[in-house]
C-alpha positions in Angstrom: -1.9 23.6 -2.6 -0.2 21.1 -0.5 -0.6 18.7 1.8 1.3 20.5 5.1 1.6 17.6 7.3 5.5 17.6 7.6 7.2 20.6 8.6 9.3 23.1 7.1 8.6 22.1 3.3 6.8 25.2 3.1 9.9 27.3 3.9 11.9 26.2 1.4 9.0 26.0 -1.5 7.8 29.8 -1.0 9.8 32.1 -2.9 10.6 29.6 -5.9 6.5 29.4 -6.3 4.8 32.8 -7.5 5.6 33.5 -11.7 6.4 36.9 -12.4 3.2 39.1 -11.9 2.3 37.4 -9.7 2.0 37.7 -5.3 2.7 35.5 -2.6 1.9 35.9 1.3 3.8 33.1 2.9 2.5 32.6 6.6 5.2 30.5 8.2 5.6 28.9 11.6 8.9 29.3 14.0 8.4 25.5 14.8 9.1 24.7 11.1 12.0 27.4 11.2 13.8 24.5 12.9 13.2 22.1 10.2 14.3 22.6 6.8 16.6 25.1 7.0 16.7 26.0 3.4 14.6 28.6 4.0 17.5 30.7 4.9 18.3 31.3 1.5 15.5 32.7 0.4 17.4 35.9 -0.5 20.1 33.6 -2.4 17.3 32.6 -5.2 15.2 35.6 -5.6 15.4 37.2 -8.7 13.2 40.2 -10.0 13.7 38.9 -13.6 11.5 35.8 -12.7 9.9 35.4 -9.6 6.8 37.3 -8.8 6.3 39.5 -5.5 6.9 37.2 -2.4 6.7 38.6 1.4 7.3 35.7 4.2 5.2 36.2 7.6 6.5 34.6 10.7 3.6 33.5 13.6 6.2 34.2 16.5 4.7 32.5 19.3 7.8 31.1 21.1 5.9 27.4 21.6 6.3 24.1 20.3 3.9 21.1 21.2 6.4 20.3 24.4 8.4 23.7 24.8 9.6 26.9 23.9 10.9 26.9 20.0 14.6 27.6 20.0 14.1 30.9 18.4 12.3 32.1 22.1 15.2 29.9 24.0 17.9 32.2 22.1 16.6 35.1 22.5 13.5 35.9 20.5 12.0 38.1 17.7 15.5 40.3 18.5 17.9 37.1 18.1 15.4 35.9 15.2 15.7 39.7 13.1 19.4 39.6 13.5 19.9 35.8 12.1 17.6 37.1 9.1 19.7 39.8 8.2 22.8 38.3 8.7 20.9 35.9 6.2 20.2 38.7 3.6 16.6 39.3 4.8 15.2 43.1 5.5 12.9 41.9 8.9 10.3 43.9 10.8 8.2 43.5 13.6 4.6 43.5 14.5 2.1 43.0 16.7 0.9 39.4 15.3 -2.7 40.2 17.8 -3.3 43.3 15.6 -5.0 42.2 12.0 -4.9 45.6 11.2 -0.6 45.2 11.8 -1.0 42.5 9.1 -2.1 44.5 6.2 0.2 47.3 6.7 2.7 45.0 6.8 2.3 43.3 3.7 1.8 46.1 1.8 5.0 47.6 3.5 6.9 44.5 2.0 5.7 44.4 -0.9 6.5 47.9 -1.6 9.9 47.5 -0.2 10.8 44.4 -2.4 9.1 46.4 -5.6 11.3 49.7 -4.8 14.4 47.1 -5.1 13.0 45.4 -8.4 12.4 49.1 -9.6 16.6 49.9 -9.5 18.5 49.9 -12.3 21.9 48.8 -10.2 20.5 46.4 -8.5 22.6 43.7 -6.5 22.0 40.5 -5.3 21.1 39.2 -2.8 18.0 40.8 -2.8 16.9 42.1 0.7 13.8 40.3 1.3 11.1 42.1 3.8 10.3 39.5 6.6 7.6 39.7 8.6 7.8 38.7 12.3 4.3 38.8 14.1 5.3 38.7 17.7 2.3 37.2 19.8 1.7 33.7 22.4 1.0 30.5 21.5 -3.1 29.7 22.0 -4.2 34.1 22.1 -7.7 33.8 23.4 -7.8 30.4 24.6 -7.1 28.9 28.4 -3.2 27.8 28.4 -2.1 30.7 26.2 2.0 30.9 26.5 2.3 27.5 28.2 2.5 23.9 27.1 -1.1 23.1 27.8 -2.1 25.8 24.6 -1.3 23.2 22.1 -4.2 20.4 23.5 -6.7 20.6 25.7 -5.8 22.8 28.4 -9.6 23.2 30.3 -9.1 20.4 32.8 -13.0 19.3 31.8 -15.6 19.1 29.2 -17.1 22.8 28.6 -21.1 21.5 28.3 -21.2 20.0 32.2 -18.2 21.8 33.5 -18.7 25.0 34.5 -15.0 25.6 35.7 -13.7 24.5 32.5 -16.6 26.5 30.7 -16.0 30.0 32.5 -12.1 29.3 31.8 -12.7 29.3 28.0 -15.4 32.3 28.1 -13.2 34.2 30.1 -9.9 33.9 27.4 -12.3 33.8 24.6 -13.2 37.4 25.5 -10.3 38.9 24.2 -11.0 37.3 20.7 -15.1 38.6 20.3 -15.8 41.1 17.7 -19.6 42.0 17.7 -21.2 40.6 14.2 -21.9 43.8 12.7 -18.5 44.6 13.2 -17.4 41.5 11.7 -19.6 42.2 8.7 -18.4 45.7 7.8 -15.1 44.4 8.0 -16.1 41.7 5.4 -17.4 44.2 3.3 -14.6 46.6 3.2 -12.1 43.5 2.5 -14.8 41.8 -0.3 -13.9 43.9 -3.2 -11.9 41.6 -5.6 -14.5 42.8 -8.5 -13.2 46.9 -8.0 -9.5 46.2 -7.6 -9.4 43.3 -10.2 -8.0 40.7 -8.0 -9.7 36.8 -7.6 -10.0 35.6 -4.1 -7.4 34.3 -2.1 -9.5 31.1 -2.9 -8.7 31.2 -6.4 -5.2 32.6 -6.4 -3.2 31.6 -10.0 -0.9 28.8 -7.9 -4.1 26.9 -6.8 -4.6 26.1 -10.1 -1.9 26.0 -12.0 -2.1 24.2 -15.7 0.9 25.8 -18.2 0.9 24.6 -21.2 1.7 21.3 -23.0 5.6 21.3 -23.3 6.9 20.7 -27.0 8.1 17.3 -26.7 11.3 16.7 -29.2 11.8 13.6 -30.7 14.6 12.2 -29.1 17.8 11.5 -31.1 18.0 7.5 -31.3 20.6 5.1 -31.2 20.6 2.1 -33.1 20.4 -1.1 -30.5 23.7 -2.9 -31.3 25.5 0.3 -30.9 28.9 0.9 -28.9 27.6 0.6 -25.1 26.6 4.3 -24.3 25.7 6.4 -20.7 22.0 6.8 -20.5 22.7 9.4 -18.5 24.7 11.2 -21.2 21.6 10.6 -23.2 19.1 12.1 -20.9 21.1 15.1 -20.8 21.0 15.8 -24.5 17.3 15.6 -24.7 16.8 17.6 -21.7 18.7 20.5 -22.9 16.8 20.3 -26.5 13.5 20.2 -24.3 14.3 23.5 -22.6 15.1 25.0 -25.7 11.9 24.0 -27.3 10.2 25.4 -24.4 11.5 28.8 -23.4 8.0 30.1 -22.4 8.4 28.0 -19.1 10.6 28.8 -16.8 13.1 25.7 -16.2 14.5 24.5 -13.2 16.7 21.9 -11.7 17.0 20.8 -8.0 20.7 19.7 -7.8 22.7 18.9 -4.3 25.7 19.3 -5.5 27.1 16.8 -8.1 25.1 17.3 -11.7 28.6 17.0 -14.0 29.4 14.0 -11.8 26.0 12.6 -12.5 26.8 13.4 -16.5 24.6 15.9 -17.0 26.9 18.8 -17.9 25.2 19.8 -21.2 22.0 21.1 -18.9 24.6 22.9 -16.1 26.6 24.3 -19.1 23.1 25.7 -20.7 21.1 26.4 -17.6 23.9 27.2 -14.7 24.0 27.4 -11.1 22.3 30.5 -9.6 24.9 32.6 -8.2 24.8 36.1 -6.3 28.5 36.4 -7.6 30.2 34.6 -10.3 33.7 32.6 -10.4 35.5 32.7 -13.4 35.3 29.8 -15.0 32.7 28.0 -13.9 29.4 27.3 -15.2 27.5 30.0 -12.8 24.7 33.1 -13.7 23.0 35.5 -11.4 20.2 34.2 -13.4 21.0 30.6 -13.5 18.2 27.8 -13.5 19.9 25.5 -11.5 19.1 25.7 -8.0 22.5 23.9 -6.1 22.9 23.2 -2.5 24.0 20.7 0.1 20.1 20.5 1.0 18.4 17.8 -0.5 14.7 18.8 0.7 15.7 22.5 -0.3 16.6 21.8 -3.8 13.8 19.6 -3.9 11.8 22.2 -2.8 13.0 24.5 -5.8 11.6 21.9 -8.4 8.2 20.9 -6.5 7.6 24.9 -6.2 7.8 25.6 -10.1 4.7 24.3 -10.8 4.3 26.7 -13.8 6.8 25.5 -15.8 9.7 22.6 -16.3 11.1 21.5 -13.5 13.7 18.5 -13.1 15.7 17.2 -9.8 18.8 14.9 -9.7 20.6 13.2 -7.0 22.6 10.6 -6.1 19.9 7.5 -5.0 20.9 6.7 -1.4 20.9 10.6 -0.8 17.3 11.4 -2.9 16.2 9.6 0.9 16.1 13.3 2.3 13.7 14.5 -0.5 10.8 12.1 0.5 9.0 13.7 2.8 8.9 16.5 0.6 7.9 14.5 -2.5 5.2 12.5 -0.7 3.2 15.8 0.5 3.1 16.4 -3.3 1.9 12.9 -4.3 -0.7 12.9 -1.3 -2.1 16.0 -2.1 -2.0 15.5 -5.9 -3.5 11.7 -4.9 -6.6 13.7 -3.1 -6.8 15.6 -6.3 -7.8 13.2 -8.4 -10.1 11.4 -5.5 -12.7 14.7 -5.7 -12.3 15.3 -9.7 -10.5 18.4 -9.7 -6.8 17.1 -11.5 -3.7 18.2 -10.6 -2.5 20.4 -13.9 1.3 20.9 -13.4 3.6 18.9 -15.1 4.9 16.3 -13.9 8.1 16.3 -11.9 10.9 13.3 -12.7 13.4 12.4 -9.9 16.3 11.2 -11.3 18.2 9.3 -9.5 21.9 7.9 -10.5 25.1 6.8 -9.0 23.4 4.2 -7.7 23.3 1.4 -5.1 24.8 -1.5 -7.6 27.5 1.2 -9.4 28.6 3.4 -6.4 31.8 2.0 -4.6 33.7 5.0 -3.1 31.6 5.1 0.1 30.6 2.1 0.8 27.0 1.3 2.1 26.2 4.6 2.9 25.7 5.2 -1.1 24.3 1.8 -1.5 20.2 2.2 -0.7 17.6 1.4 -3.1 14.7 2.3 -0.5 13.5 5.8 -2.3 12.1 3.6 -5.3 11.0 1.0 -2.8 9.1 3.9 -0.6 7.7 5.3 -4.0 5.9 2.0 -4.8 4.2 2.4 -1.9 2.3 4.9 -2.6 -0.3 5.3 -5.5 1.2 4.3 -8.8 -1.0 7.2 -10.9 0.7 9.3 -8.8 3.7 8.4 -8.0 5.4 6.6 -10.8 9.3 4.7 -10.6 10.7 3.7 -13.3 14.0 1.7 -14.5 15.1 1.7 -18.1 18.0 -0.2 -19.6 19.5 2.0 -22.1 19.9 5.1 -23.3 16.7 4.8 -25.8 14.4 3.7 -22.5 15.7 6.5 -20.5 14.9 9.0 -22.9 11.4 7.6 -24.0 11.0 7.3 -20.1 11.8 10.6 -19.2 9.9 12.1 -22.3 7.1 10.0 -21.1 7.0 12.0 -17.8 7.0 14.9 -19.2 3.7 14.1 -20.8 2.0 13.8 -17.3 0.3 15.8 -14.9 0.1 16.4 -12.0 2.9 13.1 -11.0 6.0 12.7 -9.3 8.3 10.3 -11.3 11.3 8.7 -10.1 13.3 7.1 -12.6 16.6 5.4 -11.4 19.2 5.5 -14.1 22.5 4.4 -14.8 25.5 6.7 -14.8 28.1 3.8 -16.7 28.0 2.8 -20.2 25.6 0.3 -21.2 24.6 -2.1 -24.1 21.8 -0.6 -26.3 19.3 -3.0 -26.1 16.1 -1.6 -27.9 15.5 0.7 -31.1 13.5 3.8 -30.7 9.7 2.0 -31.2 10.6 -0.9 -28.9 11.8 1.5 -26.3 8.9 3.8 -26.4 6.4 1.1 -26.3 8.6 -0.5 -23.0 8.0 2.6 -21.4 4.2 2.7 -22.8 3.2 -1.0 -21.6 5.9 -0.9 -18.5 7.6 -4.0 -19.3 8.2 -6.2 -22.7 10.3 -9.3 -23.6 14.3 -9.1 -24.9 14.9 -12.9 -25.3 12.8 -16.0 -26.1 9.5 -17.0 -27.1 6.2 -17.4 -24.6 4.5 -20.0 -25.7 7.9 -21.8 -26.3 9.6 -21.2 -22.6 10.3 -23.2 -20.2 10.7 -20.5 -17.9 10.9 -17.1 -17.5 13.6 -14.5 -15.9 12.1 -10.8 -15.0 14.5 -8.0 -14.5 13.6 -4.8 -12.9 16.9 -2.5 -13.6 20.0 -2.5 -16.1 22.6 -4.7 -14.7 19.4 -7.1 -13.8 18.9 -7.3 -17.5 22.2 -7.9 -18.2 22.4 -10.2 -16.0 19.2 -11.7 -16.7 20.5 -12.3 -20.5 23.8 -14.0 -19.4 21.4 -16.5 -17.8 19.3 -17.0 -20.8 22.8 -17.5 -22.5 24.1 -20.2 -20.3 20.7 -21.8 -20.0 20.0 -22.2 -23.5 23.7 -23.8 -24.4 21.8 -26.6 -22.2 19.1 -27.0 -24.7 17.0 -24.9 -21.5 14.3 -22.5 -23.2 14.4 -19.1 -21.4 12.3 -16.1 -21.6 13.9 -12.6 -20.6 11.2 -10.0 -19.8 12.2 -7.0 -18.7 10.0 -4.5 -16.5 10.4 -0.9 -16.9 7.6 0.5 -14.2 6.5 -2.2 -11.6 3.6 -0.3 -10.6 2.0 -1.2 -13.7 1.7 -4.7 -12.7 0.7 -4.5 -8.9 -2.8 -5.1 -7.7 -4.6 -1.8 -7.8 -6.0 -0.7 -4.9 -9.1 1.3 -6.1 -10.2 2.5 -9.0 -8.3 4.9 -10.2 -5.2 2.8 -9.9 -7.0 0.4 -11.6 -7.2 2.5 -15.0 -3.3 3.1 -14.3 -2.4 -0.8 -13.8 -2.3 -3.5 -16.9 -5.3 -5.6 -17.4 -5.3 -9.3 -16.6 -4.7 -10.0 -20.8 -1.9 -7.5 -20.9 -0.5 -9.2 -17.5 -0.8 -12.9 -18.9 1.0 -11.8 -22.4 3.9 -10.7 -20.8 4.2 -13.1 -18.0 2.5 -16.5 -18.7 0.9 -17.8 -15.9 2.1 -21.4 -15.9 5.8 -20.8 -16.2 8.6 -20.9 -13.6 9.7 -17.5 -12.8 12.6 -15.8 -11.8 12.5 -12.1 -10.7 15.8 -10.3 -10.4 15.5 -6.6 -9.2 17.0 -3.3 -8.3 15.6 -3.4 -5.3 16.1 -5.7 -2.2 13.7 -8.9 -3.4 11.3 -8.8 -0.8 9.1 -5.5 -1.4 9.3 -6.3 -5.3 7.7 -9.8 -4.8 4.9 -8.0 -2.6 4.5 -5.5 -5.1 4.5 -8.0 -8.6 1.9 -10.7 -6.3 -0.5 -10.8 -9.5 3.2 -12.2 -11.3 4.0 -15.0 -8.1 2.7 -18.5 -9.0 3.9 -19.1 -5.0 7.7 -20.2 -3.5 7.6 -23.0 -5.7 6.9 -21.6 -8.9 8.5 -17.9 -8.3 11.4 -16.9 -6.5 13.1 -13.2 -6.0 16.6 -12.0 -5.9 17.7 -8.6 -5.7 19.6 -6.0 -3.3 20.4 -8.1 0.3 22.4 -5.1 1.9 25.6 -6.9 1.3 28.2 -3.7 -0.4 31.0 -1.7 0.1 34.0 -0.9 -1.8 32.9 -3.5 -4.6 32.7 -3.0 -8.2 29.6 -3.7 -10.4 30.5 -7.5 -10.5 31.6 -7.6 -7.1 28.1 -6.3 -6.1 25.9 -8.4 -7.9 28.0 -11.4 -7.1 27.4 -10.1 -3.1 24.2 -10.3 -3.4 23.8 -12.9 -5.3 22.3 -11.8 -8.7 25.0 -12.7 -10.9 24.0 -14.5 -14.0 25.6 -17.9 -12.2 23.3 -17.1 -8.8 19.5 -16.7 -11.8 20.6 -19.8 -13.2 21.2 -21.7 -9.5 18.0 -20.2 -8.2 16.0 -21.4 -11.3 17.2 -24.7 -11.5 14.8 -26.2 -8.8 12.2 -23.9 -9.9 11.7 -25.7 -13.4 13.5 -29.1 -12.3 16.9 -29.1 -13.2 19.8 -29.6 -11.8 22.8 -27.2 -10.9 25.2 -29.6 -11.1 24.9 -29.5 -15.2 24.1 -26.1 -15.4 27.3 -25.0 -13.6 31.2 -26.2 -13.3 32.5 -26.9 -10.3 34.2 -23.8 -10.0 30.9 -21.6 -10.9 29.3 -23.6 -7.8 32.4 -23.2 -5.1 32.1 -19.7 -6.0 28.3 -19.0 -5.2 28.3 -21.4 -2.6 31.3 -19.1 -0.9 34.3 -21.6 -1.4 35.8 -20.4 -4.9 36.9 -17.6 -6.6 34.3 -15.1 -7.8 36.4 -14.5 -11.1 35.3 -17.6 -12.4 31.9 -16.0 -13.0 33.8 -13.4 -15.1 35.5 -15.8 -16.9 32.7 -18.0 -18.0 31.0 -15.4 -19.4 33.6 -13.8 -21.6 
């Protein structure tokens, strides 16, 4: 079900995972108890209306790789059963040596948390049963309680050192069970057929595949329209899509800031989850939206439901946090489809708003494009990033997510009002082909401007404007999903990626070409190689971590991808020269000496 390299994820993925009907035995680790700590508010979520049966199980065995875990350092499974209940947890102990201790205490929980389902005046939150298994780090093997259990503790090689070969006989004693043994026990346990259970092996979350959402049409806005918030727009359509859907259970991962990040038609419809709710505010006990000041937790909530509809939004520079947790998805969804066997939940978008070119009030600490650099990195089949321009993109882009399986989806969205620059057919088929041309002719251009992002294409078009007073012939091609265009890396990328033909249609190969991006320049130009005709031909501006209290002009202007900074930097590219392109003042002001407003003022 997941790829379980990085720590902690499990913890806070658990309880949001098994449908109702459904059970869950969680085996956790008190290393990863340091990690995401999430996990502590299990009890917080949990809802008998619709989560199915789910009983945590701690391994207690006090050790990291290097030293004790701080749960052992501050006192143990005592200090550890205290913390859970002062956390809303109902904690036992056991003896984590004893299998036998393992099945009564499951069925313990489970009975426990069923009883509690069972009443009528029930409160939450709910008193989850947690499961400590007290026991040392390495039972059975040389080192067991120390350091040395985590590695190779024998001091030699087992086949020509006897030493080191009695040492492991002797602490593997404790762990022989004669085969017969073994056998009936293997018997007694293999009884799925009687009691109408699969195996473990084929348990429902394994192979999850819900149904095809209902996809509604999106409502369109003519292009020419009264600049609009895309974001508003991908609100409206989300809200209709969990009403056409009520058969899968919805939920949104949200830090903290979802009416900021103008989505306040899906918090107004699907609500915080609350135990208790203020007056006044847009909470439910059974509310779909999963808040908290935990990025990877709320992540978590989302990645989990992979029986139904799920949707996370964040700020960009703070979606950072989520990435681990998103990339254990993608890599084990990515082996998936290396064997055959496809991933069948659907897909999960990541938007991401408030971004690095719009967000001001804290400086460079909100000003990061890297999580839809990172993103590119890995597969594009799996791990798609998107950028639309408008409202119409952002909708067709997010409706084309939904449409997917087994993906995660970033798509990086503005929050201000912006031009609407395609109809409803031109927007879904920018979102189909990942990229497609707003200005100019190809076979008439003397070059070509590419912009990855909004304001790039804004941008991007001011250039074109300028240019073409100059009797210049520009080409304005806007790129919605850059992975679309990279060189694939095998072959299932391959059938992702545009062919050669569809590559040379929308960027002819002979043309200067300037690429102006979302994203800091460099990692785009690795990324588009199959578009570079080579530092001559092709040139890259984008995000140079220049920022702080700036607004939108003041940002593109600092790192230089005003429309005055495309036309300087495609001058020498198709042999022209700046001094005619640009007045005097529009070149003291990129070169550092003038006043920035000038650039405003020639383009009013």
């Amino acid at each position: 079900m997941s790829e379980g390299g990085y720590l902690g994820f499990a913890e806070v993925q658990y309880v949001h995972m098994p449908l109702p009907g459904e059970r869950l035995v969680a085996f956790l680790s008190d290393g990863a108890f340091e990690e995401q700590r999430g996990s502590d508010w299990t009890p917080r979520w949990w809802r008998a209306e619709d989560f199915g049966i789910a009983v945590p199980v701690m391994i207690l065995n006090g050790r990291r790789i290097e030293e004790r875990a701080q749960i052992a350092q501050q006192g143990g499974s005592d200090w550890l059963a205290s913390h859970l209940r002062h956390n809303g947890f109902d904690p036992f102990s056991i003896d984590g040596r004893d299998p036998a201790a393992f099945a009564w205490a499951i069925l313990t929980a489970e009975e426990r948390l069923e009883r509690f389902a069972a009443r009528p005046d029930r409160r939450y939150p709910a008193p989850i049963p947690y499961v400590i298994a007290e026991t040392v780090k390495g039972f059975g093997f040389p080192g067991a309680g120390t350091n040395a259990a985590h590695n190779l503790p024998l001091g030699g090689n087992p086949s020509n050192d006897e030493v080191a070969r009695q040492a492991f006989n002797d602490a593997a004693r404790s762990l022989f069970v004669p085969s017969d043994e073994l056998d009936r026990a293997i018997g007694a346990l293999a009884v799925h057929g009687k009691q109408n259970r699969p195996p473990e092996s084929r348990h429902p979350l394994a192979f999850r595949h819900p149904p095809s959402p209902r996809l509604p049409e999106p409502d369109w806005t003519r292009a020419g329209s009264p600049a609009d918030c895309a974001m508003h727009a991908l609100d409206r359509w989300f809200v209709r899509l969990v009403d056409h859907n009520p058969e899968l259970r919805s939920r949104v991962g949200n830090p903290d800031e979802l009416r900021s990040n103008h989505m306040g038609a899906t918090l107004d419809r699907l609500r915080h989850r609350v135990n208790v709710c203020e007056p006044g505010t847009s909470e439910a006990v059974d509310g779909a939206v999963i808040t908290a000041l935990n990025e990877e937790a709320v992540a978590g909530a989302a990645l989990a439901n992979k029986g139904g509809l799920n949707l996370i939004v964040s700020y960009e520079a703070f979606a950072m946090k989520m990435l681990g947790g998103l990339r254990q998805e993608i890599v084990f969804a990515r082996r998936q489809r290396e064997i055959g066997r496809q991933p069948g939940w659907i897909s999960v978008p990541l938007v991401v708003t408030s971004h690095t070119w719009e967000n001001s009030k804290n400086e460079q600490s909100h000003q990061d494009p890297t999580i839809g650099e990172a993103l590119l990195g890995e597969m594009s089949d799996t791990a798609r990033v998107l950028f639309p321009v408008d409202a119409n993109t952002a909708m067709a882009a997010l409706r084309s997510v939904y449409g997917g399986r087994g993906q995660v989806a970033c798509l990086i969205v503005s929050k201000r009002d912006m031009p609407h620059r395609l109809e409803a057919e031109t927007a879904t088929r920018f979102v189909e082909d990942g990229a497609a041309h707003f200005e100019g002719v190809p076979d008439a251009a003397d070059l070509q401007i590419v912009a990855i992002g909004a304001y790039q294409l804004e941008e991007a078009l001011k250039a074109a404007s300028r240019l073409g007073r100059h009797g210049h012939r520009v080409l304005v091609t806007g790129i919605c999903e850059p992975g679309r265009f990279r060189q694939p890396r095998d072959p299932i990328e391959a059938a992702f990626t545009a062919g050669d033909d569809a590559v040379a249609a929308l960027f002819p190969p002979d043309l200067p070409r300037v690429i102006v991006t979302h994203t800091r320049p460099e990692p785009m130009l690795g990324l588009l190689r199959r578009l570079d005709g080579g530092p001559r031909r092709t040139t890259a501006l984008g995000y140079i971590s220049r920022g702080g209290t700036f607004d939108v002009p003041g940002m593109l202007f600092a790192n230089r991808c005003s429309w005055a900074h495309l036309v300087d930097a495609a001058a020498p590219l198709a042999g022209w020269s700046r001094d005619d392109l640009l007045t005097p003042d529009e070149r003291d002001a990129i070169n550092g000496r003038g006043d920035p407003a000038h650039l405003l003022i020639s383009t009013t």
